[in-house]
Rosetta silent file (secondary structure, phi, psi, omega in degrees, C-alpha in Angstrom):
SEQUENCE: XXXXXXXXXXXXXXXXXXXXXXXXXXXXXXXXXXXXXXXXXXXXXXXXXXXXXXXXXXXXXXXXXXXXXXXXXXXXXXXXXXXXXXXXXXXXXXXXXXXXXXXXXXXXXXXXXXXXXXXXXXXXXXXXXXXXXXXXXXXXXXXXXXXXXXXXXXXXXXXXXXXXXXXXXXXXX
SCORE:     score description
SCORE:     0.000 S_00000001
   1 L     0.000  142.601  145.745   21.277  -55.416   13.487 S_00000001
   2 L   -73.150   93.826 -174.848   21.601  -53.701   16.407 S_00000001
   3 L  -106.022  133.023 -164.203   24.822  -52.594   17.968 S_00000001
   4 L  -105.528  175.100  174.555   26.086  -50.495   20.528 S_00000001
   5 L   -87.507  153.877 -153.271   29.863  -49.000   20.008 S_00000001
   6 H   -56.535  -44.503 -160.298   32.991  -51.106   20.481 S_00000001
   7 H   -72.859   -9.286  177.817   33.853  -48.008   23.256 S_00000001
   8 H  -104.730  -36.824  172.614   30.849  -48.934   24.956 S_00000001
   9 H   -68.583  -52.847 -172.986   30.822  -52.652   25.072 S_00000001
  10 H   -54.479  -27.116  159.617   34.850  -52.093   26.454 S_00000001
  11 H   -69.415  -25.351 -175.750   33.252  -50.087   28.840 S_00000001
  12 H   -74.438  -62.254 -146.736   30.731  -52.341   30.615 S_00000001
  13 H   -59.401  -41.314 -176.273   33.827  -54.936   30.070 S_00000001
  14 H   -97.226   -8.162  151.467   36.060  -52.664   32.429 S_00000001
  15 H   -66.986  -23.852  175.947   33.374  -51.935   34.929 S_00000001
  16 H   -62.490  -55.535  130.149   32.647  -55.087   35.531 S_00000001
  17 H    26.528 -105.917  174.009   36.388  -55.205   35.741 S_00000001
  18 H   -27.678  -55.246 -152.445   36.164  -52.817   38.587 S_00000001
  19 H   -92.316  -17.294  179.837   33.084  -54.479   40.177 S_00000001
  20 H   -89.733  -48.048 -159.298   35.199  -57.939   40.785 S_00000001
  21 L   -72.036   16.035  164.790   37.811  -55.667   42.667 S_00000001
  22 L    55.331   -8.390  158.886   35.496  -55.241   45.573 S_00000001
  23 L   143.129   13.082 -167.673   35.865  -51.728   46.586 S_00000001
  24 L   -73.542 -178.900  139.077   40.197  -51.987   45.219 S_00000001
  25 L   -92.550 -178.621  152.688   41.302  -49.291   42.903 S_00000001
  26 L  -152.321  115.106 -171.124   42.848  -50.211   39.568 S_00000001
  27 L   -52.167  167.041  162.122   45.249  -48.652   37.332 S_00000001
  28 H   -61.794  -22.819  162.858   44.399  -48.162   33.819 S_00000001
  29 H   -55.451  -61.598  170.858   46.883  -50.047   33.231 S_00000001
  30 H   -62.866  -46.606 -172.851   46.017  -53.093   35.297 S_00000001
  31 H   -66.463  -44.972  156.497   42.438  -52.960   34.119 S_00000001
  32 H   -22.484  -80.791 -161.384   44.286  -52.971   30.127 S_00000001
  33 H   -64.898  -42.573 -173.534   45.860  -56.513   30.984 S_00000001
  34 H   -72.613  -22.142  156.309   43.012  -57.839   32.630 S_00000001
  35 H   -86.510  -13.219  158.552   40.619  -57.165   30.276 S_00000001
  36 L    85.069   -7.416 -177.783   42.900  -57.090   27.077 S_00000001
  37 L   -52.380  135.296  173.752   40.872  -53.702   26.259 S_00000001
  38 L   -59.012  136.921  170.088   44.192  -51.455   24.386 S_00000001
  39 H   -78.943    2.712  175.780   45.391  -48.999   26.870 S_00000001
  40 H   -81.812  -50.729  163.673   44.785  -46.076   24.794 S_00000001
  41 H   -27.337  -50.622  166.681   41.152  -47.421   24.710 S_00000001
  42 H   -78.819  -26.735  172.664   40.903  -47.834   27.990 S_00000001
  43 H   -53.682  -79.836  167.623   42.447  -44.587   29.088 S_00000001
  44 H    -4.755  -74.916 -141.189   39.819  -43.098   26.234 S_00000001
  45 H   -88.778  -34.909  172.084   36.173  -45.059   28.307 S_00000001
  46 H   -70.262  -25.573 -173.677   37.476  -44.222   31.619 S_00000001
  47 H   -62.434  -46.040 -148.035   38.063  -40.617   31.235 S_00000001
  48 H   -80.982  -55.059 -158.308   34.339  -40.963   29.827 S_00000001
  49 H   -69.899  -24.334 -172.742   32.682  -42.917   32.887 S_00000001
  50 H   -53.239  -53.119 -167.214   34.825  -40.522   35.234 S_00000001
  51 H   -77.488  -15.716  149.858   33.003  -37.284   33.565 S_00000001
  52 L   -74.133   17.913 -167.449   29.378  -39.605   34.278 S_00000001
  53 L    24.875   39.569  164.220   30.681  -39.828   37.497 S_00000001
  54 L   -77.467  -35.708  176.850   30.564  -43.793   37.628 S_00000001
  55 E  -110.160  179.123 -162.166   33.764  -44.130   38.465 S_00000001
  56 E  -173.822  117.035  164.298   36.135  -42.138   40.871 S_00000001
  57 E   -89.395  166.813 -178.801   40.066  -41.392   40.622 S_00000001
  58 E  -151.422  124.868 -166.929   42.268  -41.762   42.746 S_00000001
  59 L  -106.997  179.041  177.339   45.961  -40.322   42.324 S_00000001
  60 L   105.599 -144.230 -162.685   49.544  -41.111   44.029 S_00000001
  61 L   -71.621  -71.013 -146.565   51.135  -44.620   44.407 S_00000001
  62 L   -88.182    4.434  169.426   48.283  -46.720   45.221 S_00000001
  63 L   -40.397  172.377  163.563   46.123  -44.755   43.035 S_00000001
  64 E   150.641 -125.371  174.445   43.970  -45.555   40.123 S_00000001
  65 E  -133.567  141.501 -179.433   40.412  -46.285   39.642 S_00000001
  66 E  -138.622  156.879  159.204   37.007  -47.799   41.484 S_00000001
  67 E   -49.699  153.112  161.309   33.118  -47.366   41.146 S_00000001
  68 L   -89.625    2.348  164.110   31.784  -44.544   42.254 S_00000001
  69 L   -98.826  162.659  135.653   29.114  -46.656   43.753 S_00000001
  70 L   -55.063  170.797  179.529   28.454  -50.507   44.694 S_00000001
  71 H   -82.022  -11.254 -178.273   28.151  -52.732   41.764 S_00000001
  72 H   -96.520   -2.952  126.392   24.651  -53.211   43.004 S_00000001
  73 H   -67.938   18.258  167.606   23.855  -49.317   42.340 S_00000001
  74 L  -129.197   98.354 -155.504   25.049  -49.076   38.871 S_00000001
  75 E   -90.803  139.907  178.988   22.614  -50.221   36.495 S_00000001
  76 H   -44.128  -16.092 -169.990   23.380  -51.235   32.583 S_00000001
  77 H   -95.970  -27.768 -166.446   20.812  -48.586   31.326 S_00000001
  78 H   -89.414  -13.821 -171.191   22.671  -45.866   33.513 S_00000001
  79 H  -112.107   11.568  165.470   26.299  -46.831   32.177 S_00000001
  80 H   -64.631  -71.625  177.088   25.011  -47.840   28.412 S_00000001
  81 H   -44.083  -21.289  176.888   23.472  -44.418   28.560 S_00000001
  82 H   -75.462  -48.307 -158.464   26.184  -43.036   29.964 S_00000001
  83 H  -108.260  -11.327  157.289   28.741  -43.776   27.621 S_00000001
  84 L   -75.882  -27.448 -161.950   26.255  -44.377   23.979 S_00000001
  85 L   118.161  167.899  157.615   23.503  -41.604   24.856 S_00000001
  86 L   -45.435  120.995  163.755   19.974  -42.376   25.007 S_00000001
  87 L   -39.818   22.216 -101.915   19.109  -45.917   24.816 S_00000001
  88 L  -175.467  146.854 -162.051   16.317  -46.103   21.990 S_00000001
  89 L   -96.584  -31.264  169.664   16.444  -47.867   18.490 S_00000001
  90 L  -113.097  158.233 -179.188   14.866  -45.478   16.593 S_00000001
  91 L   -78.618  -33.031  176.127   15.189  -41.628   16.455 S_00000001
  92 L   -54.987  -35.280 -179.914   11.516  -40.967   17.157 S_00000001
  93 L   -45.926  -59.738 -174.103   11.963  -43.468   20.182 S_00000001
  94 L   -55.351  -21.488  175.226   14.156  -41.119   21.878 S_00000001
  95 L  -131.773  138.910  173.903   12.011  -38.127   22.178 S_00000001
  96 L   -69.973   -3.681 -170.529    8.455  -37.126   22.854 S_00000001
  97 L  -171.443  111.982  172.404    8.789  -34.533   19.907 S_00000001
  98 L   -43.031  106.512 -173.758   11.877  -35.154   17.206 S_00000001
  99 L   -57.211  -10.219 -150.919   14.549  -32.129   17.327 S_00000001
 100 L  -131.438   81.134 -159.196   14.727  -33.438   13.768 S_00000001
 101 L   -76.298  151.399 -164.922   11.444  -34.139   12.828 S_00000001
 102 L   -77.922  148.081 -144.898   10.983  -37.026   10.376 S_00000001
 103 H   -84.870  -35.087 -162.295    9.555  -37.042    6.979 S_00000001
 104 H   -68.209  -50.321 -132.196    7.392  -40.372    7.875 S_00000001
 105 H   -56.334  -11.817  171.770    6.298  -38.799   11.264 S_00000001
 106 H   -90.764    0.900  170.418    2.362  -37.272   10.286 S_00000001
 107 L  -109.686   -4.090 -160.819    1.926  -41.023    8.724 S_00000001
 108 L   -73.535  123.558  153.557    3.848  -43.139   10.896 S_00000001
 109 L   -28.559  -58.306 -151.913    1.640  -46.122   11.989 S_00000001
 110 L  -106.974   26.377 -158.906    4.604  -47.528   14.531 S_00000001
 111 H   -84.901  -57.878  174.386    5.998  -44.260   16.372 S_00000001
 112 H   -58.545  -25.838 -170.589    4.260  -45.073   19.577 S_00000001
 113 H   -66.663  -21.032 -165.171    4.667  -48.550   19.392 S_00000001
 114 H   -72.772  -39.578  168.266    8.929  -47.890   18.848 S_00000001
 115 H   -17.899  -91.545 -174.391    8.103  -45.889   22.548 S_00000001
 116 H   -18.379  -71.550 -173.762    6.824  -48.787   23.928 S_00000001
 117 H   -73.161   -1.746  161.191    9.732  -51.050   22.837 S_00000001
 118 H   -88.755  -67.335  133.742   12.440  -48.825   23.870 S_00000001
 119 H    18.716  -80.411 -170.000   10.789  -48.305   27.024 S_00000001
 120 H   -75.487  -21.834  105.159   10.698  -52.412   27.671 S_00000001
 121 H    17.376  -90.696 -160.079   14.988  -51.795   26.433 S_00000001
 122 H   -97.800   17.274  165.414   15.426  -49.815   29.228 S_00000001
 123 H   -63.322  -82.893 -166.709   13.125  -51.623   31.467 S_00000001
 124 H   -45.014  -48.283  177.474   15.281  -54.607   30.791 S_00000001
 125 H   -70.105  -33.823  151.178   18.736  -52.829   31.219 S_00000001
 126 H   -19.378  -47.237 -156.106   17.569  -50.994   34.376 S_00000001
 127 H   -98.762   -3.520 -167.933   17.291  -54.545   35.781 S_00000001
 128 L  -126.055  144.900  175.027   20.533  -56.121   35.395 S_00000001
 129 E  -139.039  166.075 -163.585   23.520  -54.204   37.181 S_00000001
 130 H   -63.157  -19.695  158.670   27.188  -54.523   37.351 S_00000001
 131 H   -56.843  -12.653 -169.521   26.977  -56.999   40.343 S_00000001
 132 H   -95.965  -14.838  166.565   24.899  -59.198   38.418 S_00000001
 133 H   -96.125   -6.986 -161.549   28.269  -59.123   35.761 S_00000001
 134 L   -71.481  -65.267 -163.776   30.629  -59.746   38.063 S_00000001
 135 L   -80.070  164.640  146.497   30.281  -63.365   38.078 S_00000001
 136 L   -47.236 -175.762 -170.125   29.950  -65.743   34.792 S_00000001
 137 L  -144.993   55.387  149.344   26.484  -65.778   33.385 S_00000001
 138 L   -19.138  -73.479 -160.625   25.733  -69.257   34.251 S_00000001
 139 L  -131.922  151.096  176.129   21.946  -68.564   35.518 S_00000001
 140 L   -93.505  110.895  168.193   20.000  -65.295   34.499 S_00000001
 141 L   -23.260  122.913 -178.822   19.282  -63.070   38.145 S_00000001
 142 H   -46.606  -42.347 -167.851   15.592  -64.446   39.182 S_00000001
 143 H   -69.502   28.081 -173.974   14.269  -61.000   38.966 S_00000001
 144 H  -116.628  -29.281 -169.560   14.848  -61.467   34.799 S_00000001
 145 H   -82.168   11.185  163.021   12.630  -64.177   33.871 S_00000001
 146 H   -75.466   10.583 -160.383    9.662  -62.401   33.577 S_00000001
 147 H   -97.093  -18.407  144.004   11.351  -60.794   30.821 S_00000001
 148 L   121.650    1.349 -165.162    9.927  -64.038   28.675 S_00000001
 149 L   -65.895  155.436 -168.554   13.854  -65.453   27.411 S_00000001
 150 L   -72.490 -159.658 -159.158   14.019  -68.780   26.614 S_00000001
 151 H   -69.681  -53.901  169.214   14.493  -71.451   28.722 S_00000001
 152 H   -53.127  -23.235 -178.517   18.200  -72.327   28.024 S_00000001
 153 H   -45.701  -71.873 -173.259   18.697  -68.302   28.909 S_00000001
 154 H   -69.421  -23.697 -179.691   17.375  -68.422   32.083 S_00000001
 155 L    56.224   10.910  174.771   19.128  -71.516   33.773 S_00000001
 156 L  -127.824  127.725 -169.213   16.373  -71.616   36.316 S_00000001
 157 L   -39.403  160.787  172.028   14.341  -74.384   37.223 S_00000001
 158 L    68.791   85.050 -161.825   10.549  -74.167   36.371 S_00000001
 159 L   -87.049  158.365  149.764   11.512  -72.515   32.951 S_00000001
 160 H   -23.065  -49.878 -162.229   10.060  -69.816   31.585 S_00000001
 161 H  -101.232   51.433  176.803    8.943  -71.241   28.695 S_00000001
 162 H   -98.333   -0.646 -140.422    6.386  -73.374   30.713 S_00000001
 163 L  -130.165  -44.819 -176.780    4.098  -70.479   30.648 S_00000001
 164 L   -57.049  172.184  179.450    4.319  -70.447   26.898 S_00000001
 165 L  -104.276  169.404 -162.487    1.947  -72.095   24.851 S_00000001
 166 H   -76.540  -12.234 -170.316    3.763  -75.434   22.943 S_00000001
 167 H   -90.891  -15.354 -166.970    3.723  -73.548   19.483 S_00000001
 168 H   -86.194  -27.446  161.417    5.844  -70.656   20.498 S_00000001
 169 H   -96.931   14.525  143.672    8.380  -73.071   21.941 S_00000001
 170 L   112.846  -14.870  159.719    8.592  -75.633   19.435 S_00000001
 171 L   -99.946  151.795  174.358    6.914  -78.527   21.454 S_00000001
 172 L   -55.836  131.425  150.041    4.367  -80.433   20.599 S_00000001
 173 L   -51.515    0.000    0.000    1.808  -81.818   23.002 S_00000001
């Protein structure tokens, strides 16, 4: 399975946070109860997006925290990367040459191909940004369905999987 860390999902969860408050600050505090993320936790992801410079303090009374950006400049592959590292599923994926080179790596078959799919990874997070979380997730942003998800995904008329041929989506002619 693939998983990113719990410190990482709470982070997208309090930028988004951030990204409903329209340009506000928020304490760490505030962003804790609204998001139920543990304030040590949260203290913990912001000091982290602060030092990626996503976010920007702000101290005194009305202090606290906002993007450092709009929500429509901060894209999931810059604050996934930001707070996991390189996107990439495999360790060869991550580098054109392994610091750690792999035992597999003069036989491996599938090294370029892991490129490739890490690549279309951060294709896909590149494309969705925290304005596009801001909201429920109703409907999938139009600029997504070329990404091939099914039908039920996308929530936009003229489905995707109209394009498909009937065996890969399960109807029949």
């Amino acid at each position: 399975m693939l998983r990113m860390s719990k410190m990482t999902d709470y982070g997208i969860v309090l930028m988004a946070e951030l990204a409903r408050a329209d340009g506000d600050t928020r304490t760490t505090r505030e962003l804790a109860a609204r998001t139920r993320v543990s304030l040590p936790s949260a203290s913990k992801v912001l000091k982290g997006l602060l030092q990626a410079g996503l976010v920007v303090s702000h101290r005194g009374a009305s202090g606290g925290y906002g993007l450092a950006r709009p929500a429509e400049a901060i894209s999931l592959a810059e604050l996934v990367s930001a707070l996991e590292g390189p996107v990439a599923l495999t360790e060869c994926g991550q580098h054109t040459a392994p610091a750690v080179p792999c035992e597999l790596e003069s036989v491996c078959q599938v090294r370029g191909h892991w490129r490739l799919i890490n690549q279309a990874i951060q294709e896909a997070l590149g494309k969705l940004t925290l304005a596009d979380l801001r909201a429920p997730a109703p409907r999938m942003p139009e600029r997504l369905v070329g990404l091939g998800l099914p039908a039920g995904a996308t929530g936009v008329s003229g489905s995707v999987n109209s394009a498909l041929p009937p065996s890969a989506t399960g109807v029949r002619s």
